[in-house]
C-alpha positions as semicolon CSV with decimal commas, in nm:
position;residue;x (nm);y (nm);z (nm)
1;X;11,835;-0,221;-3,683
2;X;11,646;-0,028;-3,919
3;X;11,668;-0,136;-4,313
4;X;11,761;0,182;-4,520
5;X;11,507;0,132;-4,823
6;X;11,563;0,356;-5,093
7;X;11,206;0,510;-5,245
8;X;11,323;0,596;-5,619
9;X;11,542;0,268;-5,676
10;X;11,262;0,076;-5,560
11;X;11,067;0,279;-5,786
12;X;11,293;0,234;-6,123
13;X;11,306;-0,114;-6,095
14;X;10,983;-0,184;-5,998
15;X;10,850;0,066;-6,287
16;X;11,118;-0,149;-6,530
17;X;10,941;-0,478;-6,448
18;X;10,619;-0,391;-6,456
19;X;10,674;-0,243;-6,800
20;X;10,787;-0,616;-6,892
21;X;10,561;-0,812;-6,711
22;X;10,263;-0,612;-6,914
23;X;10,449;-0,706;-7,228
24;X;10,477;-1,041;-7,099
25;X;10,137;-1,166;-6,942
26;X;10,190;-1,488;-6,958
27;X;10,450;-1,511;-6,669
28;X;10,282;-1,599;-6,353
29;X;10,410;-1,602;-6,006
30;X;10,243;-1,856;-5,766
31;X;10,194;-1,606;-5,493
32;X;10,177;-1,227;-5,712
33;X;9,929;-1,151;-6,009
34;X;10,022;-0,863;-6,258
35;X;9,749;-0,694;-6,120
36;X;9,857;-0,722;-5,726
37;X;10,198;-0,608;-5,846
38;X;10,046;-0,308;-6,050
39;X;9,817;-0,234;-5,744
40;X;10,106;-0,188;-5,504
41;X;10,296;0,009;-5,795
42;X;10,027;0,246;-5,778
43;X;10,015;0,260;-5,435
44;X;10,346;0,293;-5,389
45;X;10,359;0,598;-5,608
46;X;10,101;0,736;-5,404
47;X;10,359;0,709;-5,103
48;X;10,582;0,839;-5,260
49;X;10,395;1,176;-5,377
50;X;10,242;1,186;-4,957
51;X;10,570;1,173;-4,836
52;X;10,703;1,435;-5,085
53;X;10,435;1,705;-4,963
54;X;10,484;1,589;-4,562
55;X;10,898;1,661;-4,691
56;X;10,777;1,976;-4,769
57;X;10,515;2,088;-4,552
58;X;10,835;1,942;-4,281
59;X;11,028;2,166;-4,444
60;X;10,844;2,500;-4,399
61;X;10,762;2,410;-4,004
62;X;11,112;2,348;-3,956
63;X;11,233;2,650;-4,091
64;X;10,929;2,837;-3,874
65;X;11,093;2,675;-3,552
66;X;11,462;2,739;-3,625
67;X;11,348;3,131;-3,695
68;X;11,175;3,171;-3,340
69;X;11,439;2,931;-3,239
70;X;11,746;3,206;-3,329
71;X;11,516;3,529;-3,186
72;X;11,554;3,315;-2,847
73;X;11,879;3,211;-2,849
74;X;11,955;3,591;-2,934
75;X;11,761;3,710;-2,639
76;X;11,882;3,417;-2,390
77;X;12,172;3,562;-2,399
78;X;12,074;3,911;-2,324
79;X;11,857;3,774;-2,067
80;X;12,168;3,592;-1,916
81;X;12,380;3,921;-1,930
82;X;12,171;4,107;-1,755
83;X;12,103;3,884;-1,501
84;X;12,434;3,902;-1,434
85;X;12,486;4,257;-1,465
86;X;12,151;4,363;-1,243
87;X;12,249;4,090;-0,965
88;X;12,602;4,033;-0,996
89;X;12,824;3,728;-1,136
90;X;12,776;3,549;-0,796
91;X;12,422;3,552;-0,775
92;X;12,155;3,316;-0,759
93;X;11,982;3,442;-1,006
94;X;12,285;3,445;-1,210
95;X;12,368;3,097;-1,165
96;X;11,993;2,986;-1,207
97;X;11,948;3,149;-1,539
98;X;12,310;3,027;-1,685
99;X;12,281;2,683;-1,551
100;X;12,569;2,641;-1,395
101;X;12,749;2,807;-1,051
102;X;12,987;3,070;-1,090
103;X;13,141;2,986;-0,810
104;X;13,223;2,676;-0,915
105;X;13,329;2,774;-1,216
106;X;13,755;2,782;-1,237
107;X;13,864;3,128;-1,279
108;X;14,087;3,248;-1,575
109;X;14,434;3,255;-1,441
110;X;14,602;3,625;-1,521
């Protein structure tokens, strides 16, 4: 199961200790120098500001595909109609191109 990390609360509080470990150098952790911790603060900002231009450049692409993605749906379905207009409702070619049999398909009761 994934762990849902949150980027800018991570961010705060990290920001709000570094702040008070640099006005505090003489706390030491046995594992963690100010400097490690200010490394991967930087770095981590650095993430942050990637991942906010991939967000974007996502973004544009995204809206690219669901464009072209609306033109086909549009003509799919005129495709589909006439398909069924040119060779009939119960025609192969009807049935390939909507995916599913006609004839199989239960009829609307009058």
């Amino acid at each position: 199961m994934a762990i849902m990390i949150s980027p800018s609360k991570i961010k705060q509080e990290t920001t709000r200790m570094l702040k008070v470990w640099k006005a505090n150098r003489e706390f030491r952790l046995h594992d963690a120098t100010f400097a490690d911790y200010k490394a991967l603060h930087d770095q981590m900002d650095q993430f942050i500001q990637e991942t906010a231009a991939k967000d974007r450049e996502l973004t544009e692409i995204m809206k690219r595909r669901n464009a072209v993605l609306l033109k086909l749906q549009a003509i799919n379905g005129r495709v589909r109609g006439g398909f069924r207009n040119f060779y009939g409702r119960d025609s192969i070619q009807f049935q390939q191109a909507s995916g599913t049999p006609v004839a199989r398909k239960p009829r609307k009761k009058a």
